[in-house]
C-alpha positions in Angstrom: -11.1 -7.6 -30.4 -11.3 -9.5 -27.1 -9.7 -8.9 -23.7 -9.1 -11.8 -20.9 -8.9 -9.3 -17.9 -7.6 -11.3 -14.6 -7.0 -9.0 -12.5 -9.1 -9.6 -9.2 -12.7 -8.6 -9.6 -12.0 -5.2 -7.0 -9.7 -4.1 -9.5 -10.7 -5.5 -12.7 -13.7 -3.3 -12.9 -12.3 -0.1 -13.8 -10.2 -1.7 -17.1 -12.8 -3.7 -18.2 -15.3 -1.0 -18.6 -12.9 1.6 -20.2 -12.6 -1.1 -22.2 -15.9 -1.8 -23.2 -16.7 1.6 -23.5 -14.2 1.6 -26.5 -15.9 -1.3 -27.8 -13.4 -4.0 -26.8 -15.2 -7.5 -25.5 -14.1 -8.2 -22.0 -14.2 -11.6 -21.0 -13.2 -11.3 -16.6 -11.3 -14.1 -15.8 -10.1 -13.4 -12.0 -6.8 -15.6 -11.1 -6.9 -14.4 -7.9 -8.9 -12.6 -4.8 -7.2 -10.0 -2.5 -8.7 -11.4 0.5 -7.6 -10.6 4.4 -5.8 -13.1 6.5 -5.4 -13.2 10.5 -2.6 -11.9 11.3 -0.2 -13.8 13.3 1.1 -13.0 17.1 4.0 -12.0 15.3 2.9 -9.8 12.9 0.9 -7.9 15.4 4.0 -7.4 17.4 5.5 -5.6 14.6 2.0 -3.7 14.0 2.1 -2.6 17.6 5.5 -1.4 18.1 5.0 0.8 14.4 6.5 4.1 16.8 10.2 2.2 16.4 10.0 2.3 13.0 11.9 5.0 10.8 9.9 4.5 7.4 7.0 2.5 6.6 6.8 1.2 2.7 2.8 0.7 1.2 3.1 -1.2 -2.1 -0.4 -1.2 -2.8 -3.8 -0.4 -2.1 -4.8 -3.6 -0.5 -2.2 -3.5 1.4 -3.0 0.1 2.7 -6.7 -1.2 3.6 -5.7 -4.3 5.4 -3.0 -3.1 6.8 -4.5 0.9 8.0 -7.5 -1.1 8.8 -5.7 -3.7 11.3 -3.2 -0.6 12.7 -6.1 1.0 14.3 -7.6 -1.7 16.0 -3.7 -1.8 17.5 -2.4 1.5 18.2 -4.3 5.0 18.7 -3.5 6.6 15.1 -4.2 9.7 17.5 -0.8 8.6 19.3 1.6 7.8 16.5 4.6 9.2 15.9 4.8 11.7 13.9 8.0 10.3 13.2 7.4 7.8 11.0 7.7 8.6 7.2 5.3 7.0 5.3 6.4 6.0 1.5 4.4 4.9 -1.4 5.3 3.3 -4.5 3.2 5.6 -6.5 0.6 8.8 -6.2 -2.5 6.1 -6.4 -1.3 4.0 -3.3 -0.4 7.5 -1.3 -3.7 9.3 -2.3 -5.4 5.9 -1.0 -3.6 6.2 1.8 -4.7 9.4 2.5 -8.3 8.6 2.1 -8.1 5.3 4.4 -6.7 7.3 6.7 -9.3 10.1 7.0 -11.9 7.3 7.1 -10.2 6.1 10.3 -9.5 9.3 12.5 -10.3 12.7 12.4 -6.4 13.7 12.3 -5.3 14.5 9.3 -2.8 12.0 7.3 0.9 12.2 7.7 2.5 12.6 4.6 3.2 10.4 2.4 6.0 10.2 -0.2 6.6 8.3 -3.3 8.5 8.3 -6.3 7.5 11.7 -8.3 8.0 10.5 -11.8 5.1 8.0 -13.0 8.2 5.5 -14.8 9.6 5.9 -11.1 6.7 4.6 -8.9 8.2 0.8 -9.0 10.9 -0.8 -6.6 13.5 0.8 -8.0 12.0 4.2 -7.9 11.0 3.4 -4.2 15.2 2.1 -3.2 16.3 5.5 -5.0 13.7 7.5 -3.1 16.4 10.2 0.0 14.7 8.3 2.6 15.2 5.6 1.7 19.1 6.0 0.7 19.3 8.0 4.0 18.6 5.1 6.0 21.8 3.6 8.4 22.5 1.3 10.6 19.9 0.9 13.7 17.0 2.1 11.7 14.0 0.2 10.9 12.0 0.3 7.6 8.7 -1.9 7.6 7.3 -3.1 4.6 3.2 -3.4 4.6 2.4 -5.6 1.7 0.1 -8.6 1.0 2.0 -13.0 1.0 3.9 -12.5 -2.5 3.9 -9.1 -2.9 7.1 -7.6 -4.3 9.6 -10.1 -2.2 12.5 -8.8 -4.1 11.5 -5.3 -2.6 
């Protein structure tokens, strides 16, 4: 059996050698690269006001590096709000999360909620999520993911 794995080389490695320890042949064909773009005047406006902001959404890893990683070159995480609820779309994004964010500041992580069920951790799971149904009129939500990621969210 053969297996055309194109997920970006960061993430393909993992598969591909479960995979081959279970004697598939992997053939890595990447379609894309999670690479970092500069971020516009704009979008480190929104970065830099983050305090105003009710609930911030992290639909991925990469999106938790590049955007954690850019946060704290913009704000003291020490000076946050501990306001802010952070949500996840699943435990792997949150426990990243949690991880990034210890690499960046000695404080420990606010906590971060996400949809509890595995079959949950998808936009749907993330809309039905009480902080997110809880939200009214006047609050703010920001979504940190990368160009293209979950647009329907």
């Amino acid at each position: 059996m053969q297996f055309i794995n194109t997920r970006p080389d960061q993430r393909a490695k993992a598969i591909s050698l479960f995979l081959h320890q279970h004697g598939v042949t992997v053939i890595e064909l990447p379609l894309l690269a999670l690479v970092e773009k500069p971020l516009t005047v704009a979008e480190r406006a929104v970065l830099q006001s983050i305090d105003r902001y009710q609930v911030v959404v992290l639909v991925s890893e990469a999106a938790v590096k590049y955007g954690l990683a850019r946060l704290a070159t913009l704000v003291k995480l020490t000076e946050m709000s501990k306001n802010i609820t952070w949500v996840a779309v699943g435990d792997k994004t949150a426990n990243y999360f949690n991880q990034t964010w210890q690499q960046l500041t000695e404080l420990p992580a606010p906590t971060v909620t996400f949809p509890g069920e595995k079959r949950a951790q998808n936009n749907e799971g993330l809309l039905n999520l009480p902080v997110i149904q809880s939200l009214g009129k006047g609050d703010y939500l920001q979504v940190w993911r990368g160009i293209g990621g979950r647009e329907l969210l």
